[in-house]
N, C-alpha and C positions, 0 to 999 in steps of 0.2 A: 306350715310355715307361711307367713306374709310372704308377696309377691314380688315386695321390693327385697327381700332374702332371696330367694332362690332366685331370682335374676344376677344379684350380687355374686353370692357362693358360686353360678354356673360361667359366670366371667370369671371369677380367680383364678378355678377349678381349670379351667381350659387354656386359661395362661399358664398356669403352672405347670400342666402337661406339655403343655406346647415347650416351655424352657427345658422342662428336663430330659424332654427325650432327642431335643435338636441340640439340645448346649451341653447341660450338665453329664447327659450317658456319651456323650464325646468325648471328654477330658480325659478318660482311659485313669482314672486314679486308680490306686491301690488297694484295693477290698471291693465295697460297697460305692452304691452311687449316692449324692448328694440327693436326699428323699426331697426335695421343692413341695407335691404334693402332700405329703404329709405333714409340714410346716402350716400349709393352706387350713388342712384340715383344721390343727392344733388350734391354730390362731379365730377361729370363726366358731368354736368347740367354746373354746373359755369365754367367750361372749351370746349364743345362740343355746348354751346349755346342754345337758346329757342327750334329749331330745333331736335338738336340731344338731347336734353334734354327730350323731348318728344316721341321720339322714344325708347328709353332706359326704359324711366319710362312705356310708356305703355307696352314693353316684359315682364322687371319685372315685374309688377301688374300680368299682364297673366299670368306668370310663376310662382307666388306664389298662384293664382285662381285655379291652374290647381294640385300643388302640395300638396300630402298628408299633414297633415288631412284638409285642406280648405272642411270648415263645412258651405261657403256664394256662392252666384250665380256666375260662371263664369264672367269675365268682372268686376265686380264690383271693386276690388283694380287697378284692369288695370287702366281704368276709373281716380281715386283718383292719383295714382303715375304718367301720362300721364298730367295732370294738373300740378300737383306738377313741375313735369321736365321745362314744360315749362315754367310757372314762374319765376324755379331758374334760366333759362336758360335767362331768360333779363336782371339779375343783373351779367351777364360776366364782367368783366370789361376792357375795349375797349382798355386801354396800357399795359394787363399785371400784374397789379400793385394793391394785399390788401396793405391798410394802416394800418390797424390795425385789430383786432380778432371781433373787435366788430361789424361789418358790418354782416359777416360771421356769426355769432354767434347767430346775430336777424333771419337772415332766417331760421337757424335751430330751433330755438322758433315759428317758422310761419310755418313753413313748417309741423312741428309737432302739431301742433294744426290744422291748417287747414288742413292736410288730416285727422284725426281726426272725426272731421267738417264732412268731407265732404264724407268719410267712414259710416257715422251715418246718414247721411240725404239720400244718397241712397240708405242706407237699410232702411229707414224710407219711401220709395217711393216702395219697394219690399217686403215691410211685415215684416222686421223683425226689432225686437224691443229689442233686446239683450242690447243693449248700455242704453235703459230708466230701463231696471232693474240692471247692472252694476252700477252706475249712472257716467252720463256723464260728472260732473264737476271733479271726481276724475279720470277719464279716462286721461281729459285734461293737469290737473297737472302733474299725473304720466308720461305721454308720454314726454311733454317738460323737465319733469326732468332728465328720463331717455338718450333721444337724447341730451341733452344738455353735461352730460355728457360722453356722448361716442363719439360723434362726434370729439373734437379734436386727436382721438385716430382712427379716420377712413376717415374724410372728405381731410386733407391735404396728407396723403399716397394714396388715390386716385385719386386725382388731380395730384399730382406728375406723378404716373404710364401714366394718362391719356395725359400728357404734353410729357409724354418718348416717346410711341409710336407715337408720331406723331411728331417725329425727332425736339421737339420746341427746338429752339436757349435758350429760355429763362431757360431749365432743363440743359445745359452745366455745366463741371464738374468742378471743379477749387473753392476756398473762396468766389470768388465775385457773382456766381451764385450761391453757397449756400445760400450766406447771402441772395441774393434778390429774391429766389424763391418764387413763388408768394403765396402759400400754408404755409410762415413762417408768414404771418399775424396773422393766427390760433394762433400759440404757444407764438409770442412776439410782442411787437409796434415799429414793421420795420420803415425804410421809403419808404420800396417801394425796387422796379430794379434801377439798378445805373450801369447796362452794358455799356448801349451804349453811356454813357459818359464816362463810365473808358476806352472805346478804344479808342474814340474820344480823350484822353489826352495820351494815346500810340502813336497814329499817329503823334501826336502832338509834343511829344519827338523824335521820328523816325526822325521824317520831319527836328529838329531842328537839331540832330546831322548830319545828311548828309549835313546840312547847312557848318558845322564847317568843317565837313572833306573838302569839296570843297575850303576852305577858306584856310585849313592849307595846301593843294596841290598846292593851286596860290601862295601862301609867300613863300614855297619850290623852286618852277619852277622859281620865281624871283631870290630867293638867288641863284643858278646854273648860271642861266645867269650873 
């Protein structure tokens, strides 16, 4: 991974930890606690790829195994978030380009149930059994309720940041790169980037006027003669 990535991912990663275990595991809700860190993950997964999706998600795991009060075996969320990353990390999409919230939206419902999943079945393979006296179907609900709604309030601002540092053409500043940043899928039903045709139809004008100018300097040079 470039070193303007992993400075980025070790900032979010550490914010994120930091909110959810001073703010978010406060709130005392109902089930499951609001995953922040795995949002992080998601969001930096669908831009960074299976690859760096996976190296991301298994520091954070590590670094919430390792952080107070982690009451489960080292390794174990590593493990769940290292999975999670790389799977976000193969639905990248290859131009750039959400079409809509709803692609986006189903992974954070899958994402959040299957680490879930898969949080409970390696502690069901290490002994601990916390999640069959919790009970697990309400764990599942809560969790995809809770990411479901947090995520469009975390997964498109860290996609953005992740887009920044890595000088993409596709974060340039300007109406036409707002409209088609790829993180606006989240919030409305885009169509998509439409860059590199709106320069394509700049050149295009460009090309046409320097047509005319050359046209209106031979009818000039005629009329003198």
């Amino acid at each position: 991974m470039r070193v303007n990535r992993i400075l980025l991912s070790t900032a979010l990663v550490v914010v994120a930890l930091v909110v959810q275990v001073s703010v978010l595991a406060r709130l005392h809700l109902p089930g499951a606690v609001p995953d922040l860190l795995l949002l992080t993950v998601l969001g930096l997964a669908m831009v960074y790829g299976h690859v760096g999706g996976s190296l991301v998600g298994f520091g954070a795991g590590l670094l919430a195994d390792l952080a107070p009060p982690a009451d489960h075996a080292a390794g174990r969320y590593a493990l769940v978030l290292c999975v999670i990353g790389y799977c976000a990390g193969l639905i990248k999409p290859e131009s750039g380009r959400l079409k809509s919230a709803s692609g986006p939206m189903a992974v954070v419902v899958a994402a959040a149930l299957g680490s879930t999943l898969l949080y409970a079945g390696v502690g069901a393979l290490v002994g601990d059994t916390a999640a069959r006296h919790v009970g697990l179907p309400g764990l599942l609900f809560s969790a995809a309720l809770y990411d479901l709604l947090l995520a469009p309030f975390v997964v498109p601002g860290v996609m953005w940041l992740a887009r920044r540092a890595d000088n993409d053409p596709l974060t340039e500043t300007g109406p036409a790169a707002k409209a088609g940043d790829i993180s606006s899928g989240w919030l409305s039903s885009g169509t998509g980037l439409r860059i590199g045709s709106q320069r394509g139809g700049l050149g295009a004008l460009k090309a046409k006027a320097r047509t005319r100018s050359a046209k209106v300097g031979r009818i000039r040079g005629v009329k003198r003669l």
